[in-house]
N, C-alpha and C positions, 0 to 999 in steps of 0.2 A: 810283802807277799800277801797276797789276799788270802781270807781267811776259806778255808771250803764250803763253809756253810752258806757265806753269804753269796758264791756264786750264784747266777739264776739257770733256773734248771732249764733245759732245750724247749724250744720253740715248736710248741705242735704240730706248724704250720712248716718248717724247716724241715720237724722229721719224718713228714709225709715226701717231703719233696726229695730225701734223700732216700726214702724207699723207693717215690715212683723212678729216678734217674737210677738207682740200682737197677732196676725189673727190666727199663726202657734200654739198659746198656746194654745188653746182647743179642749180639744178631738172630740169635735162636728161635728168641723169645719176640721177637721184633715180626720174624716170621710167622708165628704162631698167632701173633694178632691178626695178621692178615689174611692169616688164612679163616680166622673166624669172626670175617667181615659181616657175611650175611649168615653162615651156617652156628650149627653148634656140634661138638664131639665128643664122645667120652676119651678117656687116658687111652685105654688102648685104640680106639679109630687114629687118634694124634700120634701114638706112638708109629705105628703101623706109616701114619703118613709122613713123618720126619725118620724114618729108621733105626731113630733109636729104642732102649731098655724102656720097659714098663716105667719103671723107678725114678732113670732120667727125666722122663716125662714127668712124673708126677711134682717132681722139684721144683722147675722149669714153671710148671702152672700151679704152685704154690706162692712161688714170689710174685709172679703176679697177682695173684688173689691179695696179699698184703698191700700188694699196691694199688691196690682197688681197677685194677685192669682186665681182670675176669672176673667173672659170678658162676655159679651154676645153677642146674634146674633138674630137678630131679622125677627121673620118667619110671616111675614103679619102682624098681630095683638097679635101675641103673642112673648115673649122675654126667651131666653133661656139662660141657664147658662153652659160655657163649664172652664175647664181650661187656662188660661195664658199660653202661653210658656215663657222661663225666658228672660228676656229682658238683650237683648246682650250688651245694654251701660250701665246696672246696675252695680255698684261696686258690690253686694250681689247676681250676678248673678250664681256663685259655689254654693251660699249657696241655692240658689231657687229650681237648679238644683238635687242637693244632696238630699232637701227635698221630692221632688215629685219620686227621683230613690226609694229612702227608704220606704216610702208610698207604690210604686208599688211591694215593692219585699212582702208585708202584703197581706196573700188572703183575701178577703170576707169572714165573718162568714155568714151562712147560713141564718140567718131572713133579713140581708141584701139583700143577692141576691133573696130572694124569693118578699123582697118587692120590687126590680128591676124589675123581671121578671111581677108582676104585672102591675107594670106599662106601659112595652112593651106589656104583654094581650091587655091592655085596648087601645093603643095605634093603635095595630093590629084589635082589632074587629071594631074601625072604620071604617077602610078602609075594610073588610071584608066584612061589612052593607053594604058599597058604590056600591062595585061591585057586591052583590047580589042582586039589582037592576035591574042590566044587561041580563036579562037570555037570549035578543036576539042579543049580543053581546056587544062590549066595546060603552060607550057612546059617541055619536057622537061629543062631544066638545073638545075630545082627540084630535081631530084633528087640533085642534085651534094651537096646541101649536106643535105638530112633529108630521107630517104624516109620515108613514114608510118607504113610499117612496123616499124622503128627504134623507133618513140616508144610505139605502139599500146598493149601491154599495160601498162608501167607508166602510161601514164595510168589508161587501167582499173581499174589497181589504186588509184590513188589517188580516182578516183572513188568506188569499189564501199567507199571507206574513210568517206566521209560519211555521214551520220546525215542520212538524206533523208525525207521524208515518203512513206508509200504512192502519193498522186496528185501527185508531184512532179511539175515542171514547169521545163523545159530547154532553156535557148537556146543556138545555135551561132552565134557571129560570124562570118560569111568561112568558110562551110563548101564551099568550094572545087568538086569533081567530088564531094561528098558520100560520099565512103568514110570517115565516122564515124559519119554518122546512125547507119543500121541499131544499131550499138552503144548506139547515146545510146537509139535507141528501144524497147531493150529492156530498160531499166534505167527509164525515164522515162514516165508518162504522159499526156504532152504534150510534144513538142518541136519549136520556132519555129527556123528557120532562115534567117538576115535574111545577104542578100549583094547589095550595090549592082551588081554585074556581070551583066545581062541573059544571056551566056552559061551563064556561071558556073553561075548559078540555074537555067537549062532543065538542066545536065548534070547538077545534084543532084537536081534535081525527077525526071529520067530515072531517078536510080539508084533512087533510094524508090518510082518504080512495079515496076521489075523485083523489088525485093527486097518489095515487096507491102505497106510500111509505110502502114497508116492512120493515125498518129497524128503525122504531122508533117506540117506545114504549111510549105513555104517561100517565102518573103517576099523581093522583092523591095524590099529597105531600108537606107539608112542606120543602122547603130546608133549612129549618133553625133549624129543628127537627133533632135529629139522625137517619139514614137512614140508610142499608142494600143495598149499589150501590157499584159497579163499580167505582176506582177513575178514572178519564176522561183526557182526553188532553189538553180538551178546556172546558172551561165552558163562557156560554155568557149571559147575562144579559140585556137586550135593556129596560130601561125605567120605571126601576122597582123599584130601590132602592130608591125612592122620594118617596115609599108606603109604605115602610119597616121601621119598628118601630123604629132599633136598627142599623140603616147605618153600621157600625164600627164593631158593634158583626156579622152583615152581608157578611162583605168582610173576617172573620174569618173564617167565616160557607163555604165561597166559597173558599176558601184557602185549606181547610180539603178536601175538593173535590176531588184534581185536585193532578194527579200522581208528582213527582219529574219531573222539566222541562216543566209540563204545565201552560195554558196561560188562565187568567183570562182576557176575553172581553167586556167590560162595556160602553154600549151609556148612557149618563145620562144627564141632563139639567146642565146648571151654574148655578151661585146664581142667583137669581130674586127679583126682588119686589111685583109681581104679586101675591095678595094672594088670587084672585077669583078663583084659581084652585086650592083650596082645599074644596071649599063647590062643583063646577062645575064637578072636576076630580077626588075626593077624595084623591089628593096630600096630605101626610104629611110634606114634607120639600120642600122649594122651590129654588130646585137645591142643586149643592155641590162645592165648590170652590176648587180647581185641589188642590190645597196644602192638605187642608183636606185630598180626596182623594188616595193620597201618602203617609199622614203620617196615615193612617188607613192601608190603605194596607204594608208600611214598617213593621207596631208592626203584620202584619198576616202572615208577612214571604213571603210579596211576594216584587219588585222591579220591577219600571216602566220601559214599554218597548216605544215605540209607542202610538201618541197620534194627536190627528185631533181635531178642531172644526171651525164649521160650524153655521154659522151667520146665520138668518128666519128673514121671513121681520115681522113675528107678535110680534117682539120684542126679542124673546129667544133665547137662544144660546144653540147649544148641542156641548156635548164634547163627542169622542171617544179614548177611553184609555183600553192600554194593560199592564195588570202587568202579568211577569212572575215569578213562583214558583221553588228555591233553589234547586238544584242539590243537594240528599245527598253525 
C-alpha cells in the first residue's frame, strides 16, 4: 500500500480541465455563453433573460468565472459579465477555443433573442428618457467630458484621409444639435442624418436651414432598426456608442450600412472610471477599450484602419478610429 505522503499531489493542468468540463457540463451555463457572444450583462439583465432567481444566476456565472469562462468589467457601480478569451498559456487552451467556435456556429432559439432584445429595450428607454429632457438642446455637462470642438479637426483629417468616391454618400448616427453636418456636407454628396430624438432632429434640421445645406436629408430613425437607405461610403458616429444599449450589435448595424470598401468613422471615449456621467449624461458605458472595439468590429466584417487619441485635461480620453468594410 502506498504510503500518502508520497502520492503526487494533482496535476494543475488536470484540475483546470476538471473545473472547465464542470462549468461546460450544463446546458444552462452552455446557454449563457452564448448568449454573451458579443454582448455583456449584469446578474439581473441575465437573470431576467433565463428566468430564473437572482441567486441561481449568480452561481451559474461563478463556476464559470472559476473556469475562466467569464470575466467581468465593471461600469461605475455596476459589474457586467462578458466572455473570457482562451487563455494563451492554458494547456486546454484548443479545447476553450473549440468550445466557444461550436457554441457560435448554434443560433439563438427565438424566446432567447426576444428576451435579449428586451433587455436592449429597457436598456435603450433609459437613455431615451435622458435625452427627452433636452428639448432645448444637448445638456450642458456634455461638455464636461468632450466639447466637439476638441475632436473636430482631426476627425477632418482623418476623413479627408479616405479614398472616397466623387458622389459619395454619408451618414451621421446621433447627429446631435447638428454641428458636423455642414462639414460632412461639404466633403459628401449626399448626407442622411438618422437620430431617434424628435428634438434632437428639429435642432439639426434647424441648423442645415441656417447654414443653407441642400444636400442633407435628416431622418428621424433608428439606425439600429431595419431601414430603406442608401448603403453609404462613410458612416461616422461622434460620441454615441457609450448610449447604445447593444455596442457590438451596433458596430453590426453600422457595418450593413456602408457599401463594399467603405469606412466606418467612430470618435468614442476610453474606458473610465467616471460613473457620474450616467446619472449627469445619460452614459450607459463608460467608454470602450480599443481591443473591444476591433474585436467587435472584426466579427462585423469590418478591419481597423486609422486611429488617434487625444488626452482632456478633465480626465478622459477620446479615441478616433476608422474601420474599413471588405471588398467583395
Amino acid at each position: 500500500m502506498s504510503d500518502p505522503a508520497t502520492i503526487a499531489a494533482p496535476d494543475d493542468s488536470t484540475e483546470q480541465l476538471a473545473t472547465f468540463c464542470k462549468a461546460a457540463g450544463d446546458q444552462l451555463r452552455l446557454d449563457i455563453l452564448r448568449v454573451l457572444r458579443t454582448d455583456s450583462f449584469g446578474v439581473l439583465e441575465l437573470a431576467q433573460i433565463f428566468a430564473i432567481r437572482q441567486s441561481g444566476m449568480s452561481h451559474h456565472l461563478k463556476v464559470l468565472a472559476n473556469a475562466g469562462l467569464v470575466c467581468t468589467r465593471r461600469e461605475g457601480n455596476s459589474i457586467f459579465y462578458r466572455r473570457s478569451l482562451p487563455d494563451a498559456a492554458s494547456h486546454w487552451r484548443h479545447l476553450h477555443e473549440q468550445l466557444l467556435s461550436d457554441l457560435d456556429a448554434l443560433p439563438l432559439d427565438a424566446p432567447l433573442n426576444r428576451a435579449i432584445a428586451a433587455v436592449h429595450s429597457q436598456r435603450g428607454e433609459v437613455s431615451r428618457q435622458f435625452f427627452a429632457r433636452f428639448a432645448d438642446g444637448t445638456p450642458a455637462q456634455q461638455d464636461l467630458i468632450a466639447h466637439f470642438g476638441l475632436y473636430r479637426e482631426p476627425l477632418l483629417d482623418l476623413i479627408d484621409s479616405l479614398a472616397l468616391p466623387a458622389n459619395a454618400l454619408a451618414i451621421e448616427v446621433g447627429p446631435g444639435e447638428g454641428g458636423f453636418l455642414p462639414d460632412l456636407a461639404r466633403r459628401f454628396q449626399r448626407v442622411l442624418a438618422l437620430d431617434n430624438a424628435p428634438a434632437m432632429l428639429e435642432r439639426a434640421q434647424q441648423q442645415c436651414a441656417e447654414a443653407g445645406l441642400d444636400n442633407v436629408d435628416c431622418l428621424l430613425a433608428d439606425a439600429l432598426q431595419p431601414l430603406e437607405l442608401p448603403a453609404a461610403d462613410c458612416l461616422v458616429c461622434n460620441m454615441v456608442l457609450h448610449h447604445m444599449p447593444a455596442p457590438a450589435e451596433a458596430l453590426q448595424r453600422f457595418a450593413d450600412r456602408l457599401k463594399p470598401g467603405g469606412s466606418l468613422v467612430l470618435t468614442e471615449l476610453c474606458s473610465h472610471d467616471q460613473s457620474w456621467v450616467r446619472d449627469t449624461c445619460g452614459d450607459l458605458w463608460l467608454g470602450f477599450d480599443q481591443d473591444d472595439l476591433v474585436r467587435w468590429a472584426n466579427n462585423a466584417g469590418l478591419h481597423a484602419g486609422g486611429s488617434l487619441y487625444m488626452g482632456l485635461r478633465n480626465g478622459f480620453q477620446i479615441q478616433l478610429q476608422q474601420f474599413a468594410k471588405g471588398q467583395r
